[in-house]
C-alpha positions in Angstrom: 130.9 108.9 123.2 131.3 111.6 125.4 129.7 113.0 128.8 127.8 110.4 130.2 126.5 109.6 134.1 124.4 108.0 136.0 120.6 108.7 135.2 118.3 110.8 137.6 114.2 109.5 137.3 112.2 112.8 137.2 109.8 112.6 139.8 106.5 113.8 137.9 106.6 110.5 135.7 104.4 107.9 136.2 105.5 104.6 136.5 103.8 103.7 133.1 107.5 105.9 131.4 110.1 104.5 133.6 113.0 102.3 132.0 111.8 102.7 128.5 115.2 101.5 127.5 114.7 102.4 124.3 117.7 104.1 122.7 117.4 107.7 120.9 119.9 109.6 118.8 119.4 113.2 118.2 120.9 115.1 115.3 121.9 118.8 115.1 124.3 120.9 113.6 124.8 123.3 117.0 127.6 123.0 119.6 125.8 121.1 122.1 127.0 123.3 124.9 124.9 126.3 123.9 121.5 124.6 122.8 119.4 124.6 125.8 115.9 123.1 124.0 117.7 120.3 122.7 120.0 119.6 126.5 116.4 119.8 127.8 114.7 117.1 125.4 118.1 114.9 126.0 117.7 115.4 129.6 114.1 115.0 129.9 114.0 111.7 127.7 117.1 110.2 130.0 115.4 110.6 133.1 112.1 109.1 132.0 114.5 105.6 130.7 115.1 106.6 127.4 119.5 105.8 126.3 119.5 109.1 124.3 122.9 109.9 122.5 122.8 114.2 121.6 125.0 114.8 118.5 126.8 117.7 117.3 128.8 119.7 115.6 132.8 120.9 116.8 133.7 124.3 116.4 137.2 126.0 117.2 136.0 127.8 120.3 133.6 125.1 121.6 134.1 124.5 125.1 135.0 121.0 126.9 131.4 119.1 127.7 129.8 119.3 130.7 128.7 115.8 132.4 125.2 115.3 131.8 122.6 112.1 132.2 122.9 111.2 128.4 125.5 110.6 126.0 127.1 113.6 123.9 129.3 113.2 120.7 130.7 115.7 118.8 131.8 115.7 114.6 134.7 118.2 113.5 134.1 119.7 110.0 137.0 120.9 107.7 134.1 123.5 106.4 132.7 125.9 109.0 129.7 127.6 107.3 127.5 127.8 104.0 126.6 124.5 101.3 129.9 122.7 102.0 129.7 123.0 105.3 126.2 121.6 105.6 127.4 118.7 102.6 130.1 117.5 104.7 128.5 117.5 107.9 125.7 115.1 107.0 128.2 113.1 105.2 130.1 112.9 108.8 126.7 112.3 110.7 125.6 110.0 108.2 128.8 107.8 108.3 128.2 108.0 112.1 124.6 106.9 112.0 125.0 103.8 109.8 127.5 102.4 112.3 126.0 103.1 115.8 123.4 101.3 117.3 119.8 102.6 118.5 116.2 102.3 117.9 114.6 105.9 117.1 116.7 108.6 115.1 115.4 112.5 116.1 116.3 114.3 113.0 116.3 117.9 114.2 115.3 120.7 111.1 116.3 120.5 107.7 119.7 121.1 108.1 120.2 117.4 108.9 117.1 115.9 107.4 119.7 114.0 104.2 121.2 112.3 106.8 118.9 111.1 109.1 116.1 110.0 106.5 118.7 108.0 104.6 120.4 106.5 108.1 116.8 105.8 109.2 115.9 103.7 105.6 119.2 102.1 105.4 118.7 101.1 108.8 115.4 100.3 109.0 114.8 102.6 111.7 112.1 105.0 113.7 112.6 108.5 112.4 111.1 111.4 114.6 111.2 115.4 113.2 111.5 118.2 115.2 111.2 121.2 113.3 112.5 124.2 115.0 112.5 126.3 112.1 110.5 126.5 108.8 114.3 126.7 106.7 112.6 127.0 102.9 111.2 130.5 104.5 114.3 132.2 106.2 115.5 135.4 105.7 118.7 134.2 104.6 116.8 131.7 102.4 113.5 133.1 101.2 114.7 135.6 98.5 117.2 133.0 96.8 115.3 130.3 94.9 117.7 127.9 94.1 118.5 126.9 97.9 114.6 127.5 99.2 113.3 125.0 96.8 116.1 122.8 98.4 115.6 123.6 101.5 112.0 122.4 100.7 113.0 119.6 99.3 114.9 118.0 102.6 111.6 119.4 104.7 109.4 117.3 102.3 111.3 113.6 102.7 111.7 114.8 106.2 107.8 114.9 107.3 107.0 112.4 104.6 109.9 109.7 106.4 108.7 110.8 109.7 107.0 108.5 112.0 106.3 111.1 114.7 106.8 114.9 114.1 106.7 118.0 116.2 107.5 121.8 115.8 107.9 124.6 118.1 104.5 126.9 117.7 100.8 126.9 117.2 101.3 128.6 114.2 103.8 126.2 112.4 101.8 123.0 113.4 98.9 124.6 111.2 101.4 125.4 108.4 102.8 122.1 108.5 99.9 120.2 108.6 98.4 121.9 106.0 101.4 121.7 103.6 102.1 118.0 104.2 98.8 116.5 105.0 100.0 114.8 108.3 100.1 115.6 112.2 102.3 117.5 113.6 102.0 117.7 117.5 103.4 120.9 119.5 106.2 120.6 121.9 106.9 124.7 122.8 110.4 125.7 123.6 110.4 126.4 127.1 112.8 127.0 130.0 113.0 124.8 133.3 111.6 126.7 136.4 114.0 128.4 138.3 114.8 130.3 141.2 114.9 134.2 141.1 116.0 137.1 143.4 114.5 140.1 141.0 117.3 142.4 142.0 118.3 144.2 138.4 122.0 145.0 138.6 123.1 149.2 138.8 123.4 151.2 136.2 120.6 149.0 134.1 121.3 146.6 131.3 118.7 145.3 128.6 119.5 142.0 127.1 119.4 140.1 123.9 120.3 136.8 123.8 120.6 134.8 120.7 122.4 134.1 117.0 123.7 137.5 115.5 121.4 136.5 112.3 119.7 138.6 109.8 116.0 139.7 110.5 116.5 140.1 114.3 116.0 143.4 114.8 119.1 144.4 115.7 120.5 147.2 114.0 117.3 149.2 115.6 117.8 147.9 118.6 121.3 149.3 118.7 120.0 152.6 117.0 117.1 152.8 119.7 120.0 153.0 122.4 120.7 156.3 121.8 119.4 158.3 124.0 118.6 155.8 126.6 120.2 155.8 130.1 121.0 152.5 130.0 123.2 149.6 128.7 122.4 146.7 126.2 124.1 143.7 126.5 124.0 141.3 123.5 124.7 137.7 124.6 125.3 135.3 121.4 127.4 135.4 118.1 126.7 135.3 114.5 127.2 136.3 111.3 126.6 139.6 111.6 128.7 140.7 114.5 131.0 142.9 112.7 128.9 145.1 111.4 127.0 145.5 114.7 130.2 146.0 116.4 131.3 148.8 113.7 127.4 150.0 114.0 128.1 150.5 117.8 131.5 152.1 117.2 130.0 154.7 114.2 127.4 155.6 116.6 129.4 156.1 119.4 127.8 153.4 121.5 130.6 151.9 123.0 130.2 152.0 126.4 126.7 151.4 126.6 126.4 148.4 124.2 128.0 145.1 125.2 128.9 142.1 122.7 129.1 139.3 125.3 129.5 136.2 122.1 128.3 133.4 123.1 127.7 132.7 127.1 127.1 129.2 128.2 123.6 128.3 130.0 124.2 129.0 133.7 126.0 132.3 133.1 123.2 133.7 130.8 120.8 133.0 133.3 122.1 134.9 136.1 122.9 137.7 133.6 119.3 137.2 132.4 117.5 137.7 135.4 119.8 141.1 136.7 118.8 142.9 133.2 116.0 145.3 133.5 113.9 143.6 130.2 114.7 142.0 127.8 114.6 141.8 123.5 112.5 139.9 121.5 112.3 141.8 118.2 112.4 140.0 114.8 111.7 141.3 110.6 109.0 140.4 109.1 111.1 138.5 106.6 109.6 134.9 106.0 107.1 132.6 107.3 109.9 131.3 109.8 110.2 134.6 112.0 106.9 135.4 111.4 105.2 132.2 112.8 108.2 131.2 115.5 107.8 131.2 119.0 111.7 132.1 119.9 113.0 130.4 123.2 114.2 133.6 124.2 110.4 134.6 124.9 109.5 132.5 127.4 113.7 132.7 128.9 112.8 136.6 130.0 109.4 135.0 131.4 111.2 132.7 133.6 113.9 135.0 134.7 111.0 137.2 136.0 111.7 140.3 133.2 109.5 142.3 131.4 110.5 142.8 127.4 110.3 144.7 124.1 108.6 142.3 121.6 107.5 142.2 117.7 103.3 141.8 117.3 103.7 138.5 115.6 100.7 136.3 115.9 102.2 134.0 118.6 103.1 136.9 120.9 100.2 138.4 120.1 98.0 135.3 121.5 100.1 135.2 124.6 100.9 138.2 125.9 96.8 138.1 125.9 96.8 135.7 128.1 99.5 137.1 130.2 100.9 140.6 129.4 104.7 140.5 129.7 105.5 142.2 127.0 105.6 145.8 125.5 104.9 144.8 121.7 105.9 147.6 119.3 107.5 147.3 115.5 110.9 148.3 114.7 110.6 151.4 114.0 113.4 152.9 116.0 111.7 155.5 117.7 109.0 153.0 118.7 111.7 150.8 119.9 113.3 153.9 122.2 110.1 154.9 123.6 109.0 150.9 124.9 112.5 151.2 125.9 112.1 154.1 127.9 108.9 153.3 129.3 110.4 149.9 130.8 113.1 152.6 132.3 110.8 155.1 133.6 107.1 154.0 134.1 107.2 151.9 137.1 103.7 151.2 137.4 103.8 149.8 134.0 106.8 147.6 134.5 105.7 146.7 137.9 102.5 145.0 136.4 104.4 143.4 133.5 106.8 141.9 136.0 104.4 140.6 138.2 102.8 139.1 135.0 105.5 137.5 134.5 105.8 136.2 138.0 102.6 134.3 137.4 103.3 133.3 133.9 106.8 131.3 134.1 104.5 128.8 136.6 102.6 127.9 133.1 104.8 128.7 130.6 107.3 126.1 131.7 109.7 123.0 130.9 108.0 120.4 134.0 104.7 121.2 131.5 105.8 121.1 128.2 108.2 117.9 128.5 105.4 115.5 130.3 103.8 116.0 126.2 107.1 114.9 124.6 107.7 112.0 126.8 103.9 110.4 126.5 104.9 111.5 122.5 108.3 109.1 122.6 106.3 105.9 124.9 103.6 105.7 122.1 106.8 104.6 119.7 108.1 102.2 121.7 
C-alpha cells in the first residue's frame, strides 16, 4: 500500500473515539488525488483511530500520491471508460478485497457496489454505503433503460447488504428511505474551514470547478460569457471537453474562457478564493442533479465567494437560511444578467459575500465529520 504516516488525533474528539483500531477499506473508482469528500472521510476516520485503507483507480495522467495519515492504493485498468471499464475494475477491486485484511468495507456508489457486497459476503464482513449519487437517475443513465434498471439493480443489493448507509442530501435520504424501506443517515459534503484573504485577482475570473459531464450547465455558461467583462476559468475534465473547447473557439471566447483540466486540492483552493463567484448550475435531467447537494456549493461558501446557482430544492432550503447565492435557470440571458450583477452591483455582492462569511462557520467539515465518526463507533 501506498502513502501512509504517522496518525494525527483531531482534537474535537472525545476520548470515547480514540484508538478504535478498527480497520476500514473504502472503495471508489476516482483518482484519489482529486476526491476531496472521500480524502476528508479517510482523514477524518484516521485521526479518530480508525486503520482506513482509500482505494482507487490509476489513470495515465494521475499524479504521484501525496503522504497522508491513512493508507492509499491504486488499481490500473486496461479499460478507461464505459461497461468494460466498470466490469474490469470491480473484478480488480474485488480480487483485491478477498485477499486484504480489515473489518468494515465502505462501498462508495454503485459503481463499486458488485464488488464490495460480494467481498463483504465472501468475507463475512461489515459493509457501509455511501451514496454520493442516485446512478439509476443520471443524465447519462436515465434515458437508456437497459443500464438504469442495472444501475438499479447494484443500488438495490447495495442498501439491502448494507449495515450502515449514508448519502449526501436531505433530499436523497427521503428518496432512499422511501425506496428501500431502511435508514439512511446524512453526512453533507463539505469543505474543512480555511483561511481567506478575500482579495479577487485583476481582471476578474468566475470559476467552475468540477467533471466536464453532461447536465452541468455548461454550454450556457460559456454562451452567458459573451458580453461579460470578465474571464471564466473551468477547473476539472470530462467527457465533454472537446466540444466546450470547440464551443469556446466557434464563439470566439478564447481569451476569456480558461480550461484549467483537472487541478489538485491546494491549487484550486487558492484559485477558488481569488475568483469573483463562482458556478453551480446543473439540468434538470434526473433525480440525481435534481436532489444533489454538489460539493462545489459549499467550496465557494468556504472560499468566501458569492455564486450563480440552479433553484433546486436543496439550494433553495439553504440559500434561505443563508443567501449566498444568485439562483437563476439556464436560460442564457438569465445566466448573463446574475453574471453581471455579481460584476456590477456591489451592494448586492457585498451582502452575499458577507453571507458567506458567516455561513462557511456552519456549513463546514469540523461539523459534518463529528456525525460520521459517532456513525463508524456504533459498528465497532
Amino acid at each position: 500500500m501506498e502513502g501512509k504516516r504517522p496518525q494525527k488525533k483531531a482534537a474535537w474528539f472525545s476520548p470515547l473515539f480514540q484508538n478504535m483500531g478498527k480497520s476500514i477499506v473504502f472503495t471508489v473508482t476516482t483518482d484519489l488525488s482529486h476526491d476531496q469528500r472521500m480524502q476528508r472521510i479517510a482523514g477524518s476516520l484516521a485521526a479518530a483511530g480508525f486503520n482506513v485503507t482509500l482505494v482507487g483507480r490509476a489513470l495515465p495522467q494521475s499524479p504521484a500520491l501525496k503522504s497522508l495519515p491513512y493508507h492509499q492504493h491504486r488499481i490500473r485498468c486496461y479499460f478507461l471508460k464505459g461497461p468494460l471499464f466498470y466490469l474490469e475494475y470491480n473484478l480488480r477491486l474485488l480480487q483485491w478485497l478477498v485477499s486484504k485484511p480489515y473489518d468494515i468495507l465502505g462501498t462508495i456508489d454503485a459503481d463499486t457496489a458488485l464488488a464490495g457486497v460480494v467481498a463483504a459476503t465472501i468475507r463475512k464482513k461489515t459493509l457501509v454505503y455511501d451514496a454520493h449519487e442516485l446512478f439509476p437517475q443520471m443524465p447519462e443513465v436515465v434515458n437508456r433503460p437497459k443500464v438504469k434498471k442495472l444501475w438499479a439493480w447494484l443500488e438495490k443489493m447495495a442498501f439491502r447488504k448494507a449495515t450502515l448507509a449514508y448519502t449526501v442530501s436531505d433530499s436523497l435520504v427521503q428518496y432512499f428511505q422511501k425506496t428501500y424501506g431502511r435508514k439512511v443517515e446524512l453526512i453533507r459534503n463539505m469543505p474543512w474551514l480555511q483561511a481567506i484573504t478575500l482579495v479577487p485577482d485583476s481582471p476578474p475570473y468566475f470559476i467552475y470547478q468540477g467533471a466536464l459531464n453532461v447536465g452541468r450547465g455548461l454550454e450556457n455558461t460559456i454562451k452567458a460569457m459573451q458580453g461579460v467583462p470578465a474571464r471564466l476559468l473551468i477547473c476539472g475534465d470530462g467527457p465533454l471537453r472537446q466540444g466546450l473547447e470547440q464551443l469556446t473557439q466557434q464563439l470566439g471566447l478564447e481569451d476569456k474562457v480558461i480550461f484549467k483540466g483537472n487541478v489538485v486540492p491546494d491549487e484550486l483552493r487558492m484559485i477558488t478564493e481569488s475568483a469573483v463567484a463562482g458556478i453551480m448550475l446543473l439540468e434538470n435531467q434526473g433525480l440525481s442533479y435534481y436532489y444533489s447537494l454538489a460539493n462545489k456549493f459549499f467550496d465557494y461558501v468556504q472560499a468566501g465567494i458569492p455564486q450563480v446557482c440552479v433553484p433546486f430544492p436543496e439550494y433553495q432550503k439553504l440559500n434561505a437560511q443563508h443567501q449566498v447565492a444568485l439562483l437563476t435557470s439556464l436560460k442564457v440571458e438569465e445566466v448573463r444578467a446574475s453574471l453581471l450583477t455579481l460584476l456590477q452591483d456591489q451592494t448586492t455582492y457585498h451582502r452575499l459575500q458577507q453571507n458567506c462569511l458567516l455561513a462557511r462557520q456552519e456549513w463546514c467539515w469540523e461539523q459534518e465529520s463529528q456525525k460520521l465518526v459517532v456513525l463508524y463507533a456504533q459498528l465497532t
